[in-house]
C-alpha positions as CSV (number, residue, x, y, z in Angstrom):
1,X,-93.1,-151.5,-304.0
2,X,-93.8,-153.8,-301.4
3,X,-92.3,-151.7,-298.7
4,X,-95.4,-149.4,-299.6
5,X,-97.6,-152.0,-300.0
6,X,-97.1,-152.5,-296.1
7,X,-97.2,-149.0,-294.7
8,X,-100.3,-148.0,-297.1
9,X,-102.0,-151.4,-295.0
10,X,-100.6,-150.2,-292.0
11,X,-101.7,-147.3,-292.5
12,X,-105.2,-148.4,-293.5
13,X,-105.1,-150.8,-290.2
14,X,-104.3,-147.5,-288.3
15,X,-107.2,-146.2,-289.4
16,X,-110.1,-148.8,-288.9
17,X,-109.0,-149.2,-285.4
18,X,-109.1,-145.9,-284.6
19,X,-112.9,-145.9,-286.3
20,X,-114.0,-148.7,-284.3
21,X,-113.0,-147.5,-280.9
22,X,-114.7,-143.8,-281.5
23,X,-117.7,-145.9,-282.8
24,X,-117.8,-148.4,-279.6
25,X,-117.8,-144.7,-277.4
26,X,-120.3,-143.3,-279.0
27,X,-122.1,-146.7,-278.5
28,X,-121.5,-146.2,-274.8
29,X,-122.2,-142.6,-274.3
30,X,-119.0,-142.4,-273.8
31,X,-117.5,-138.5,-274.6
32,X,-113.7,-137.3,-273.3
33,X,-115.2,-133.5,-272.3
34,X,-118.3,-134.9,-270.7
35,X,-118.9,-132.9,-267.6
36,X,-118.6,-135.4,-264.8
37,X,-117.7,-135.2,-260.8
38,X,-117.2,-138.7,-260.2
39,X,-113.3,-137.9,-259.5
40,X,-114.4,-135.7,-256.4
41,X,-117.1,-138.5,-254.9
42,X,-113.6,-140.9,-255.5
43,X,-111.5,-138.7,-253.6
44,X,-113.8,-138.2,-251.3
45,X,-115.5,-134.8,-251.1
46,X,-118.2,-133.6,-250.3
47,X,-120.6,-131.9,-252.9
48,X,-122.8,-128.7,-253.1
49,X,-125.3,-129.3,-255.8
50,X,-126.7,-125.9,-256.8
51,X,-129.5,-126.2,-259.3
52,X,-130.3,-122.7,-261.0
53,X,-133.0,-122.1,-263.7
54,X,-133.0,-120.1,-266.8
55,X,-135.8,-120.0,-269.1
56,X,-135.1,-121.0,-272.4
57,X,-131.5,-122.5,-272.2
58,X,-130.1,-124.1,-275.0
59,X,-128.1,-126.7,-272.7
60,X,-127.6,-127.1,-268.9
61,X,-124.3,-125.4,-268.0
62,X,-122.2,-126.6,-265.1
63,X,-120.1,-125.2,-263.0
64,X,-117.5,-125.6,-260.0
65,X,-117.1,-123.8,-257.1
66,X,-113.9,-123.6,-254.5
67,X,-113.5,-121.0,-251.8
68,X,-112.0,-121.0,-248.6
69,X,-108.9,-123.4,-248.9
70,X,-106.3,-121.1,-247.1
71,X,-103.1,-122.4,-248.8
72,X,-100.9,-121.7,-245.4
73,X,-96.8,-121.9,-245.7
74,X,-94.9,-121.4,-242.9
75,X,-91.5,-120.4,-244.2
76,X,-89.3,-117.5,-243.4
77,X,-91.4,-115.0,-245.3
78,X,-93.4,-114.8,-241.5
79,X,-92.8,-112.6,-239.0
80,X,-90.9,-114.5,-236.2
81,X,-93.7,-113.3,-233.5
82,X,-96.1,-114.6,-235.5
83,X,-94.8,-118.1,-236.5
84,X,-96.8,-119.9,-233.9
85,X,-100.4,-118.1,-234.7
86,X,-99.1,-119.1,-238.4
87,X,-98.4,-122.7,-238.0
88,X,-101.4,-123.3,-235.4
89,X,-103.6,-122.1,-238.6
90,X,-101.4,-124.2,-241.2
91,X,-101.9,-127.7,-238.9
92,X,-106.3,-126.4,-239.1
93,X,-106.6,-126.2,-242.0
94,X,-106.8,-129.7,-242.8
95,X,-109.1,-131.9,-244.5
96,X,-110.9,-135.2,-242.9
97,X,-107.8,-137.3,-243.3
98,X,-105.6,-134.6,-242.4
99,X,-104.1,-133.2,-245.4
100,X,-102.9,-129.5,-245.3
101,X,-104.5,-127.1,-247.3
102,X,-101.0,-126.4,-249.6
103,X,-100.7,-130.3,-250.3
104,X,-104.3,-130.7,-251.4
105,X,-103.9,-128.0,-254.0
106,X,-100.5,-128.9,-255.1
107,X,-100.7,-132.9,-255.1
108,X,-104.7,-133.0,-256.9
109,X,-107.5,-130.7,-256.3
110,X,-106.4,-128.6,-259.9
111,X,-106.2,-132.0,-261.9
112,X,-109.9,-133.1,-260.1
113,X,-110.9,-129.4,-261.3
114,X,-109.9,-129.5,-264.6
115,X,-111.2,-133.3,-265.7
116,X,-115.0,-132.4,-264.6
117,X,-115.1,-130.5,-268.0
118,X,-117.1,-127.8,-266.6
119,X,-118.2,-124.6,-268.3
120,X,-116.3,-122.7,-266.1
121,X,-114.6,-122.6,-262.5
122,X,-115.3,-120.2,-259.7
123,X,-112.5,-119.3,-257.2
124,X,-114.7,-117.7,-254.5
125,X,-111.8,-116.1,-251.9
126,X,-109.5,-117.0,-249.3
127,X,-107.7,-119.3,-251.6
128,X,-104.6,-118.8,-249.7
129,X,-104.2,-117.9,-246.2
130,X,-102.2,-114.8,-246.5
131,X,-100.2,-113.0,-249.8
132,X,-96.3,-114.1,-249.6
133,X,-94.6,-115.1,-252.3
134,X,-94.4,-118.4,-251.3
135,X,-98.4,-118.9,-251.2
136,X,-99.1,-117.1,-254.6
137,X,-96.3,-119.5,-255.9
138,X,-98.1,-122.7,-254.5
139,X,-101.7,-121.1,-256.1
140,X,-99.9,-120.3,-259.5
141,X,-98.4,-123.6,-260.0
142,X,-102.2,-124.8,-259.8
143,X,-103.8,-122.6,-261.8
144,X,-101.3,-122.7,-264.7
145,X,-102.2,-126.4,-265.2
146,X,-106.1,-125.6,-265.3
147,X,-107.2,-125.5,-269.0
148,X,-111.0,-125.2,-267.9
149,X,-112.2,-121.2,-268.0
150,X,-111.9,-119.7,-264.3
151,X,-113.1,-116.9,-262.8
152,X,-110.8,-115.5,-259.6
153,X,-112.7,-113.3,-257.3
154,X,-110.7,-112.2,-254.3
155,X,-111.0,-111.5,-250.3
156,X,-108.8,-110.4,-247.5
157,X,-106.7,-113.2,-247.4
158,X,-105.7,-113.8,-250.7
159,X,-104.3,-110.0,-250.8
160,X,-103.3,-109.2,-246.9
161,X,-99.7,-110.0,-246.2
162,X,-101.2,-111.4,-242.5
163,X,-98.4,-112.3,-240.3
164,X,-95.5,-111.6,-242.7
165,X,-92.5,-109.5,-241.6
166,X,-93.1,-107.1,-244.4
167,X,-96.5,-105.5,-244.3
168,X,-96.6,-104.2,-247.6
169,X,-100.2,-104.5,-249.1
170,X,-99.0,-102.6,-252.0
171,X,-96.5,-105.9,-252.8
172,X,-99.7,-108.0,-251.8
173,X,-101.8,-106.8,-254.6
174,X,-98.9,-106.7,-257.2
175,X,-98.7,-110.8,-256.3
176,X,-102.3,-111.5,-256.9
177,X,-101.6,-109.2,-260.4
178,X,-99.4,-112.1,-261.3
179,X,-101.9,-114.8,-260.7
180,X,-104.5,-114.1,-263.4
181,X,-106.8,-111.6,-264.1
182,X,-107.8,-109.1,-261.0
183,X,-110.2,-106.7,-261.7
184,X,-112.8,-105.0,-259.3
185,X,-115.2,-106.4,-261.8
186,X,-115.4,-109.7,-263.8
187,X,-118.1,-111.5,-265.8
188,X,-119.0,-114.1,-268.5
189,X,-121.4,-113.2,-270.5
190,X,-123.8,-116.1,-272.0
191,X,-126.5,-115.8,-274.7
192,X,-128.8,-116.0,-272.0
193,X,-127.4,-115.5,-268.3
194,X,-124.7,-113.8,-267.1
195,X,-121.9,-114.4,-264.2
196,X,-121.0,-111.3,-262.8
197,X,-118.1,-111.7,-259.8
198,X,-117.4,-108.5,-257.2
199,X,-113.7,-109.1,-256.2
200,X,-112.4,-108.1,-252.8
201,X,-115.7,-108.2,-251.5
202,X,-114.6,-107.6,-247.6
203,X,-113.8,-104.2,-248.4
204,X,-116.2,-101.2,-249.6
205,X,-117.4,-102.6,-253.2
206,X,-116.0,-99.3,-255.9
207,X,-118.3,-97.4,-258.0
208,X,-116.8,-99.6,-261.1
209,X,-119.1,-102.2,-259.0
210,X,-122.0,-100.0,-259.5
211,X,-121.3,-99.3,-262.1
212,X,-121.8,-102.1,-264.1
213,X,-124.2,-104.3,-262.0
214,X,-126.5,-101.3,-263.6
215,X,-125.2,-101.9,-267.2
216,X,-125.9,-105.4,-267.1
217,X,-129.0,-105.3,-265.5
218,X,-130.4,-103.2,-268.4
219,X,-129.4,-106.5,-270.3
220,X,-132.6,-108.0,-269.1
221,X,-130.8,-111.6,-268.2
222,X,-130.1,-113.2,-264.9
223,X,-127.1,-112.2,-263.2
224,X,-125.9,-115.0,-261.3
225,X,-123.4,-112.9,-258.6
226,X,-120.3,-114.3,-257.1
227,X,-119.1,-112.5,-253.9
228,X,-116.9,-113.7,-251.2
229,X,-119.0,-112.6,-248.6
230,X,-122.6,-113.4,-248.4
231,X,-125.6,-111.0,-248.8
232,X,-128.0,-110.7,-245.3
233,X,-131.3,-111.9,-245.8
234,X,-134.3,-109.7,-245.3
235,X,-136.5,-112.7,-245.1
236,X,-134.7,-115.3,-243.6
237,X,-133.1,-114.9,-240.0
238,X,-131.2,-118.2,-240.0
239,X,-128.6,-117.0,-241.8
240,X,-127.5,-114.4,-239.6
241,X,-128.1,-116.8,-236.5
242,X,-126.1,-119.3,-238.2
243,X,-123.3,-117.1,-238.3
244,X,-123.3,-115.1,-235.0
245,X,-123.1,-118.5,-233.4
246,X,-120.3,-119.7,-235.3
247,X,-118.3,-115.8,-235.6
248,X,-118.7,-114.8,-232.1
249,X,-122.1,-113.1,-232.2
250,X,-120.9,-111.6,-235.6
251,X,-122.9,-111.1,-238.7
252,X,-120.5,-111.6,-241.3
253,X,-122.5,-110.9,-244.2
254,X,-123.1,-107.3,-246.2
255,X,-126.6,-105.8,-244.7
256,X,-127.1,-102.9,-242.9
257,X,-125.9,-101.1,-239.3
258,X,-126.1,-104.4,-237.7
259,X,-124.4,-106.9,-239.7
260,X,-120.0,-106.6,-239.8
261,X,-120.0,-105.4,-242.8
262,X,-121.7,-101.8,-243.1
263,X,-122.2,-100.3,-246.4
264,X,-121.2,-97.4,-247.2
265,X,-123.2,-95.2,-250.0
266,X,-122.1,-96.6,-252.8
267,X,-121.8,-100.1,-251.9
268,X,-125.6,-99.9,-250.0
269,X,-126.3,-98.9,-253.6
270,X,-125.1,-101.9,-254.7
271,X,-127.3,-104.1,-252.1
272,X,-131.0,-101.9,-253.6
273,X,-130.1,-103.3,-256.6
274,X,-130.0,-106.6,-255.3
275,X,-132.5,-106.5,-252.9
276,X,-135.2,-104.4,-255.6
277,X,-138.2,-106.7,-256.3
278,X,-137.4,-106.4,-260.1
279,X,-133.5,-107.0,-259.2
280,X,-132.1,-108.7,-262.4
281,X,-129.9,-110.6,-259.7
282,X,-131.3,-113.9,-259.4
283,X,-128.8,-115.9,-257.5
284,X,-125.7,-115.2,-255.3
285,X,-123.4,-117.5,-254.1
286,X,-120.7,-117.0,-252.0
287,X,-118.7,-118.5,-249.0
288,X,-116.4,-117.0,-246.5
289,X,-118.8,-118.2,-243.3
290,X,-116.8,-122.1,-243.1
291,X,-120.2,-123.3,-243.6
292,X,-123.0,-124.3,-245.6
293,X,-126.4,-122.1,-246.2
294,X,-129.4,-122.2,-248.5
295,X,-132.0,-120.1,-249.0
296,X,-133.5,-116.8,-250.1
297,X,-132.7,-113.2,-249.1
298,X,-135.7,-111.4,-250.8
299,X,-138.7,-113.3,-251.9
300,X,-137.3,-113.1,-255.6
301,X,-133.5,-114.1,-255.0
302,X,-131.6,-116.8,-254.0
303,X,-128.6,-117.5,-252.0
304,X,-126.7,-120.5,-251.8
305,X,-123.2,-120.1,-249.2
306,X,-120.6,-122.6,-249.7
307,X,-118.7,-125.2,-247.4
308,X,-114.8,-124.5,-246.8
309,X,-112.3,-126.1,-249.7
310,X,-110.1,-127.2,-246.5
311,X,-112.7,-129.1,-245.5
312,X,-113.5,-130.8,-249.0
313,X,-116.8,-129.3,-249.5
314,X,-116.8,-128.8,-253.5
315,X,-119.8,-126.8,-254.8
316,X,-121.8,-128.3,-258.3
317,X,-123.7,-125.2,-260.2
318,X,-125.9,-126.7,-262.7
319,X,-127.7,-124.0,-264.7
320,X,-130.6,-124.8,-267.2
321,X,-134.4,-124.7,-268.3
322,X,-135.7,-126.4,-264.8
323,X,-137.5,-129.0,-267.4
């Protein structure tokens, strides 16, 4: 009887202590899945806020962006030849203190990703340097730690077996089937916005693209786009300056005849809708240029290109009423 006694008052004890501490956190605002980005300021990168409006939001939304890591591992899946090219890119890829693309991702970055509590997460492209097994193994062992909803949208490099001995794009794309969902088109659909993502953006976009950019748009919601590579601005020219001088007097954005990327019918299609003065595309944000850009390409939509992840640059998406 008195055995009871002492594990009901144990019990009991249990209980109270655990009421006070939830009462003392709600006392100090403070909540376990409060989005936060304190972790990356910390550890010392650098952040993109994005602020995006959206009449009559019930909540601000946040998001996280990360493109352009290049996870690079030199092992024996590399073509002899090309060992040197592939190690030169491995040792500049680096962050400020120089850390290696591959042992950012697998010593922190997903953790950092996953305690900001964000709505979502937005892999932009060129995650990894080139598909071999051993860089899809290095990305996987990320992701699979991630509880936080993600959103993969592919470019060259994360399917291309660049450098490897066997050139097998075939075995590329089968890899990046093993990672997570890989789609020509992906999107989350909120009550009132949606994220729409083009995946393998550096190649023609497929009438699937076209396909349903046009169904959603008859949604009558913002589409917020994801693409890897950036959209050319018809109103602003510093974006394609900004990039010929850092591409070798390339454009390396989706335009027209004279940017690197030439549309073909479908995918030009693609860029009216986008470019139409009642386009329900409101903002695009992608990366792929290794440096930061902000502005609009029409006089109704807005662009916002990322930093590089090898270079710590960490994009914030806040989305929400503008009040």
């Amino acid at each position: 009887m008195e055995k009871l006694a002492h594990n009901s008052y144990k019990k009991i004890l249990m209980i109270s202590i655990v009421a006070i501490v939830v009462i003392v956190a709600i006392k100090m605002g403070i909540k376990n899945d409060e989005f936060h980005i304190t972790q990356f300021e910390k550890a010392g990168y650098k952040i993109e806020n994005v602020h995006i409006k959206v009449e009559d939001i019930d909540r601000p939304y946040h998001f996280i962006w990360v493109s352009d890591l290049h996870i690079t591992i030199p092992n024996d899946e590399v073509a002899e030849s090309d060992k040197p090219t592939v190690q030169a890119r491995e040792n500049a890829f680096v962050n400020e203190n120089g850390i290696k693309s591959h042992d950012v991702w697998a010593d922190s970055l997903p953790k950092l990703l996953d305690e900001a509590h964000a709505d979502g997460i937005f892999f932009g492209g060129d995650m990894i340097d080139f598909c071999s097994e051993a860089t899809v193994s290095c990305l996987k062992n990320g992701l699979s730690s991630i509880k936080t909803p993600y959103m993969y949208i592919r470019a060259d490099h994360d399917v291309y077996p660049f450098w490897l001995t066997e050139q097998d794009l075939g075995h590329g794309k089968s890899l990046q089937d093993t990672v997570c969902k890989n789609e020509d088109i992906m999107y989350m659909e909120y009550e009132k916005f949606i994220i729409l993502g083009f995946n393998n953006s550096t190649s023609q976009l497929p009438p699937q693209a076209l396909e349903k950019l046009t169904e959603l748009s008859q949604k009558n919601k913002p589409i917020i786009l994801l693409t890897h590579v950036p959209i050319h601005s018809q109103v602003d020219s510093s974006l394609e300056d900004a990039s010929r001088a850092a591409w070798s007097d390339r454009d390396l954005t989706w335009g027209n005849a004279t940017t690197y990327y030439v549309p073909d019918n479908n995918t030009q299609k693609i860029l009216d809708l986008i470019y139409a003065p009642d386009s329900k595309v409101s903002e695009v944000l992608g990366g792929h240029l290794h440096f930061s850009w902000d502005g609009k390409i029409t006089e109704n939509v807005h662009e916002h290109v990322f930093g590089p992840a090898f270079q710590g640059y960490i994009g914030v998406i806040t989305i929400d009423n503008g009040r």
